[in-house]
C-alpha positions in Angstrom: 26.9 -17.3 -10.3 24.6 -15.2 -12.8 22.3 -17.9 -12.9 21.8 -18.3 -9.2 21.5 -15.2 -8.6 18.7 -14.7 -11.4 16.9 -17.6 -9.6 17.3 -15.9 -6.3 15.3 -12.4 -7.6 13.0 -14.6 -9.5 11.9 -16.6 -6.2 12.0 -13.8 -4.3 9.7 -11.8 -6.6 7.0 -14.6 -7.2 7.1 -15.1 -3.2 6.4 -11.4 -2.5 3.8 -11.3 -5.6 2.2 -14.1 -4.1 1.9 -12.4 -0.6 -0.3 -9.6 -2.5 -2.5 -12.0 -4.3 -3.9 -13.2 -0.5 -5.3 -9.9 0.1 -6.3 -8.5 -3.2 -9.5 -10.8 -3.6 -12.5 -8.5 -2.8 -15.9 -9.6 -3.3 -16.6 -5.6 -4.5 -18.8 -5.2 -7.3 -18.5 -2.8 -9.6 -20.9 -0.6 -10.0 -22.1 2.6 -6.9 -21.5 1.7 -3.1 -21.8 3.5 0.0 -18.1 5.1 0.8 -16.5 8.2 1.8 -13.8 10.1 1.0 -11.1 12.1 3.2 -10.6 15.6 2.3 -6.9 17.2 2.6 -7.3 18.8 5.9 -9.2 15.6 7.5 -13.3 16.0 7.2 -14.5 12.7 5.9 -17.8 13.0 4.0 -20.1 10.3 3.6 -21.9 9.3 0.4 -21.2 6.9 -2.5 -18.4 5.9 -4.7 -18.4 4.3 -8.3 -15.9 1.2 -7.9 -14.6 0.2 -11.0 -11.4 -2.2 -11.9 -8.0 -2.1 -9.7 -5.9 0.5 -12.0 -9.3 3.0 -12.5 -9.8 3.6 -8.8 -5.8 4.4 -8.6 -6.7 7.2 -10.6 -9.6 9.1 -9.9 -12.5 8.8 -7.0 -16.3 9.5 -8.6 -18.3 10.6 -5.6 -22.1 11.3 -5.2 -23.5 12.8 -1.9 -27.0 11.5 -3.8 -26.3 9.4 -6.4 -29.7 9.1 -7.8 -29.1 13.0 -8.8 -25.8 13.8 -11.2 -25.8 17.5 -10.2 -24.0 16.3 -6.8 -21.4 14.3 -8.9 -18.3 15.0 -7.9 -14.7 13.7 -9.7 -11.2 14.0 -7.3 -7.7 13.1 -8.4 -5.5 11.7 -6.0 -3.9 15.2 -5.3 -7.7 16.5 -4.5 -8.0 14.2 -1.1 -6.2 12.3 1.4 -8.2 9.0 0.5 -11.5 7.2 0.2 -13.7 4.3 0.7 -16.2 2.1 -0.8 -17.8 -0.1 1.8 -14.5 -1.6 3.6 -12.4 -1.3 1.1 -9.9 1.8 1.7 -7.3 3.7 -0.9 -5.1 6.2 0.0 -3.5 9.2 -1.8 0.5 8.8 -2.2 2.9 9.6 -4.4 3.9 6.3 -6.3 4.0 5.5 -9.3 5.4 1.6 -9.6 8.6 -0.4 -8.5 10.1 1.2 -11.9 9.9 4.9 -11.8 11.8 7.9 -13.6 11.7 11.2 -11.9 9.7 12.4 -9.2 6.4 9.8 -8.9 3.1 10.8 -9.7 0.2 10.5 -7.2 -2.2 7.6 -6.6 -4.7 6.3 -5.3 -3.2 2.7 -3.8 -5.4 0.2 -2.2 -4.7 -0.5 1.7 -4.4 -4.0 2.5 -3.3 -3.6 6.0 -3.6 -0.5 8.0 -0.9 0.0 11.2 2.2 2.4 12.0 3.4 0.5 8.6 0.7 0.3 5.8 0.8 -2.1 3.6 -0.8 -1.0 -0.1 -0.8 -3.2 -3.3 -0.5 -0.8 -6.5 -1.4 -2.2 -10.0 0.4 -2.0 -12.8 1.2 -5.2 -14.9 0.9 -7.2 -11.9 0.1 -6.5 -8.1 2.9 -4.5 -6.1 3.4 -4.0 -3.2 4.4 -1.3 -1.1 5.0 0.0 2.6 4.8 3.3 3.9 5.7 4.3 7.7 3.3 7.1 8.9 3.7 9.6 5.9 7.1 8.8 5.2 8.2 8.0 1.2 6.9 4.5 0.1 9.1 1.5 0.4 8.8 -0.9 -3.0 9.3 -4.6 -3.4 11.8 -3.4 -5.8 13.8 -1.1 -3.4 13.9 -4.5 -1.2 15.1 -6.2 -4.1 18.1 -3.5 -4.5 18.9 -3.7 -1.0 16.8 -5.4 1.6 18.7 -4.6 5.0 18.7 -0.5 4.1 14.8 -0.3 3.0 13.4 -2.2 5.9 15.4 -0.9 8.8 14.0 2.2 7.0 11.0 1.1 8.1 11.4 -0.4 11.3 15.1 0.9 12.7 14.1 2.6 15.6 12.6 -0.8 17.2 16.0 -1.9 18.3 15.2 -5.4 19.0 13.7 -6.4 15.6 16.6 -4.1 13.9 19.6 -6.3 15.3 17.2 -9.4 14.2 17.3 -8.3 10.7 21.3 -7.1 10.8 22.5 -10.1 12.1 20.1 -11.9 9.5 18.5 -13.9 12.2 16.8 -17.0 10.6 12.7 -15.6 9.8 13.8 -12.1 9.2 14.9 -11.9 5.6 13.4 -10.5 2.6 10.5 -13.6 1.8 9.6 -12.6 5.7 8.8 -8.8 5.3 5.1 -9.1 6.0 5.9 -10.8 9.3 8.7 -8.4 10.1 5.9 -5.7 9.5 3.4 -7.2 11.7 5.8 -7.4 14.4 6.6 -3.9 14.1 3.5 -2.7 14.1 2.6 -4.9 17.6 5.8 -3.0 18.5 4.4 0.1 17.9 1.0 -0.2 19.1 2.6 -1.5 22.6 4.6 1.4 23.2 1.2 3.8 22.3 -0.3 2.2 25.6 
């Protein structure tokens, strides 16, 4: 029983981890970009970002308004702003800090994959994570889904009725290796009902 269960988390995992490697390839240089960044009570400001790797961006934003002149350099921590971009490529200040976490997270920048009433993020740590987050609500993990599937996504999605009674009768293509299409779905849900 051990065993089959350890090949059940295993398979799950690598399915979910395979999901985030689809949208993590970003043909992004490193090096300055155009970008902006959000401040905390919603002015975006336009100028240009320094994109490094994956985990460096998580931490810290390094914004020029001229970047030919240091004087206008500028260095925020995710507490500092709401977000930022460089070129199309969006991050967003939260507070998570991996699927294994003691205490109260720290904040990050994470990288938005797919925007919508539900976000999707990928974090970096080891590997790539990833994560959901309904409006500004706490973050949902791959590892909370793990733990208990049915309670974190109805988290998530419980007040669409119809796609809630989907996943508690545990209709067929609405279990955990299905979250990013139960996500989707939600999030046509919800932009149908803003119309």
């Amino acid at each position: 029983m051990r065993k089959l269960l350890f090949l059940l988390i295993l398979t799950t995992i690598m399915g979910i981890h395979a999901y985030a490697q689809q949208y993590t390839k970003t043909s992004l240089t490193e090096g300055v970009h155009p970008g902006t960044i959000t401040t905390l009570d919603g002015q975006v400001l336009k100028g240009y970002i320094i994109n490094r790797d994956r985990q460096y961006n998580q931490k810290e934003c390094v914004f020029y308004t001229d970047y030919t002149d240091s004087h206008t350099k500028k260095i925020y921590k995710p507490a500092d702003i709401a977000g930022y971009t460089i070129e199309n490529t969006q991050y967003k200040s939260i507070n998570y800090s991996g699927n294994i976490s003691f205490g109260k997270p720290d904040r990050h920048f994470v990288y938005i994959v797919q925007p919508g009433a539900i976000t999707t993020f990928i974090y970096w740590a080891n590997e790539e994570q990833p994560v959901w987050q309904k409006n500004n609500d706490e973050p949902v993990s791959n590892s909370s889904m793990l733990l208990s599937f049915k309670k974190s996504v109805l988290k998530l999605v419980g007040d669409d009725a119809e796609l809630a009674a989907k996943i508690d009768s545990k209709e067929k293509g609405y279990g955990m290796l299905n979250i990013q299409q139960i996500v989707n779905e939600y999030n046509t849900w919800a932009e149908s009902k803003k119309q």
